[in-house]
C-alpha positions as CSV (number, residue, x, y, z in Angstrom):
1,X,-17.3,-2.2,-16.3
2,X,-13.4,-2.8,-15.7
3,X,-13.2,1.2,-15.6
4,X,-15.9,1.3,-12.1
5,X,-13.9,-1.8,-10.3
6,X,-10.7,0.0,-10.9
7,X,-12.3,3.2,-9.5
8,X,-14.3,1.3,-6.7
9,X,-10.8,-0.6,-5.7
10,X,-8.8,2.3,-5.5
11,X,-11.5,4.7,-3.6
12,X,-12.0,1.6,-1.4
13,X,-8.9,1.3,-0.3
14,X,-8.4,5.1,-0.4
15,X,-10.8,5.7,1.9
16,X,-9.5,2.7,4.3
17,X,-6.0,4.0,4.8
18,X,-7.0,7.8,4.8
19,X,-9.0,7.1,8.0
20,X,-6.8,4.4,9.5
21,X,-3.9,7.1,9.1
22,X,-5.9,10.2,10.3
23,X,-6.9,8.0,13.1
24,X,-3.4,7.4,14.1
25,X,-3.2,11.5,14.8
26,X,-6.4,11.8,15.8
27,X,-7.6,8.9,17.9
28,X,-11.6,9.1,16.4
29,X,-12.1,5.3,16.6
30,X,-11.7,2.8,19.1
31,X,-8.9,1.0,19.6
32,X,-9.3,-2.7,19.0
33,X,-10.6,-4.5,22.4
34,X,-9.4,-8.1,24.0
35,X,-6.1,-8.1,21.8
36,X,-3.9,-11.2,22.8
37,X,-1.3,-10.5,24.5
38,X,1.5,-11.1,22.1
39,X,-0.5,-8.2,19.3
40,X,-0.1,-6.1,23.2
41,X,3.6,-6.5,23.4
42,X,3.7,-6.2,19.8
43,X,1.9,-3.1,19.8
44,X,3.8,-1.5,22.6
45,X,7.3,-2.1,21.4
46,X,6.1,-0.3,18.1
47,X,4.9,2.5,20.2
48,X,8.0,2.5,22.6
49,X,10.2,3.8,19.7
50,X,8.3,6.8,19.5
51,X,9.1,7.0,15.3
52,X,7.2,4.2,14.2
53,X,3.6,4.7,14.2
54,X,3.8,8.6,13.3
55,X,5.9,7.7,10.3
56,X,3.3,4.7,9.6
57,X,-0.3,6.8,10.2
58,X,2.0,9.7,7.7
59,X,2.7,6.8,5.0
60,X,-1.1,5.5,5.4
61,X,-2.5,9.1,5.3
62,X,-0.7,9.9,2.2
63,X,-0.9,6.7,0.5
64,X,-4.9,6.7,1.2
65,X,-5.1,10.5,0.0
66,X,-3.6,9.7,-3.2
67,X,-5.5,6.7,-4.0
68,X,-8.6,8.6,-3.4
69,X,-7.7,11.5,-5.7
70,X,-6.0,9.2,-8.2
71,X,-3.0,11.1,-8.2
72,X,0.2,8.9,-8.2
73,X,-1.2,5.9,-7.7
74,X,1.4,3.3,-8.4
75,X,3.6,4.7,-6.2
76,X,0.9,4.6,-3.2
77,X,0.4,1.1,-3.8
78,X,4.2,0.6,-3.7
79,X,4.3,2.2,-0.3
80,X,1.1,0.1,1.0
81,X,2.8,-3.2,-0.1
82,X,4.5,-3.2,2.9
83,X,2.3,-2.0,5.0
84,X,-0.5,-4.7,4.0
85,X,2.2,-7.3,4.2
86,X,2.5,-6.8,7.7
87,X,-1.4,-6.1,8.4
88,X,-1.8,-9.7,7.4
89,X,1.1,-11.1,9.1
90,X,-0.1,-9.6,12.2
91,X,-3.5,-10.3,12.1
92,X,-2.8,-14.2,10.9
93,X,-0.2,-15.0,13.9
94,X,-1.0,-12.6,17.0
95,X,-4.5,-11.4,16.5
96,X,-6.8,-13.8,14.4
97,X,-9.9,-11.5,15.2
98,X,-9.0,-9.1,12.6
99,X,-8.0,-11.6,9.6
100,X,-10.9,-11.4,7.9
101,X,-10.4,-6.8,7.3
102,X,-6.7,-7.6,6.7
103,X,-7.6,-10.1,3.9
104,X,-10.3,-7.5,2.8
105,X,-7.1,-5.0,2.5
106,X,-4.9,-7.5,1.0
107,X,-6.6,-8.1,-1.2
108,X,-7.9,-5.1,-2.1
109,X,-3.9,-3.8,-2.4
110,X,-3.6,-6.9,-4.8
111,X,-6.2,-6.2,-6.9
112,X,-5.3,-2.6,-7.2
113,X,-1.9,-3.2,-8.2
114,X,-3.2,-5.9,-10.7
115,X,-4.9,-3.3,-12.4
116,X,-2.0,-0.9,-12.4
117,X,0.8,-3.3,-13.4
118,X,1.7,-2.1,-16.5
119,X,3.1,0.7,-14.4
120,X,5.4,-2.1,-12.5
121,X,6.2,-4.0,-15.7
122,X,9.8,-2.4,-16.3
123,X,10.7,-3.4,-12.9
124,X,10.1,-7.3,-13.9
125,X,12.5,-6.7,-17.2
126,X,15.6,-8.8,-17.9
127,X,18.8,-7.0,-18.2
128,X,18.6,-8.2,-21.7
129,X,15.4,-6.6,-22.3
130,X,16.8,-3.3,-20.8
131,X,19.9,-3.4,-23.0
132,X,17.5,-3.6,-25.8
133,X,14.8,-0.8,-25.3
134,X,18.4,1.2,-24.5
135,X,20.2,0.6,-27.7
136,X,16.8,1.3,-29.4
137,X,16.7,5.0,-27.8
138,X,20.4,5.5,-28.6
139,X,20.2,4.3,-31.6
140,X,17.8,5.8,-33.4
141,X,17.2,9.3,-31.3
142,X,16.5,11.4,-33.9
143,X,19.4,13.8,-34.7
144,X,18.9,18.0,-33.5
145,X,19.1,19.9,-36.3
C-alpha cells in the first residue's frame, strides 16, 4: 500500500509542476482572474526583472519531470521546497483564493519528502556523528593488495 501512495504523491505532484512550468513557456491555461492588487504588484515586479519567472517555470518543469519519471527525486523535492514555501506564503497573505491548491501542493511536497527522508537524513547529522561514520571508513578501509 505504502509503495502506491509513494507513487501517487510523487506522479501527483509531478504532473502539477510539469504543467505549471510548461505553462509558464507556453501560456495553455488561464491566468488566475480578480487577483488583489497586492498578488498584481507582486506579480509584476517578479515579471519586471525579466529572470525570474523563466528561471522559476525551468526549475518547476524539471523538478515536475523528474518526479514523474522518478529519476532523482530527492533532489527535485529539494528544489520544490522553495518554491512551495513561497506558493503558500503568497496565496495565505496576498491572494487567499488559491490557499486551498497551495495547501494541496504543500502538502503534497511534505508528504513526498516524508517518504524520501532517509535520503535527507545525513544532512540532520551531528558533527559527532560525522566524525564517527568518518573514522569508521578510514579506519577500517580494507587495505589494496
Amino acid at each position: 500500500m505504502r509503495r502506491y501512495i509513494t507513487m501517487g504523491a510523487r506522479i501527483l505532484l509531478g504532473l502539477i509542476f510539469t504543467l505549471t512550468g510548461l505553462n509558464g513557456f507556453f501560456n495553455f491555461m488561464p491566468a488566475m482572474a480578480g487577483m488583489p492588487e497586492g498578488a498584481m504588484n507582486f506579480m509584476g515586479a517578479l515579471a519586471a526583472t525579466g529572470y525570474f519567472f523563466p528561471l522559476l517555470k525551468t526549475f518547476e518543469l524539471v523538478s515536475g519531470i523528474l518526479l514523474l519519471f522518478g529519476r532523482y527525486v530527492p533532489l527535485a523535492l529539494l528544489f520544490l521546497a522553495p518554491i512551495t514555501l513561497n506558493i503558500l506564503a503568497f496565496h495565505l497573505f496576498l491572494a487567499p483564493s488559491g490557499l486551498p491548491v497551495a495547501v494541496l501542493v504543500v502538502g503534497l511536497t511534505i508528504l513526498n519528502g516524508y517518504l524520501h527522508f532517509d535520503a535527507y537524513r545525513p544532512l540532520f547529522a551531528t558533527d559527532q556523528e560525522i566524525e564517527e561514520v568518518h573514522e569508521l571508513l578510514v579506519h577500517h578501509r580494507p587495505h589494496a593488495v
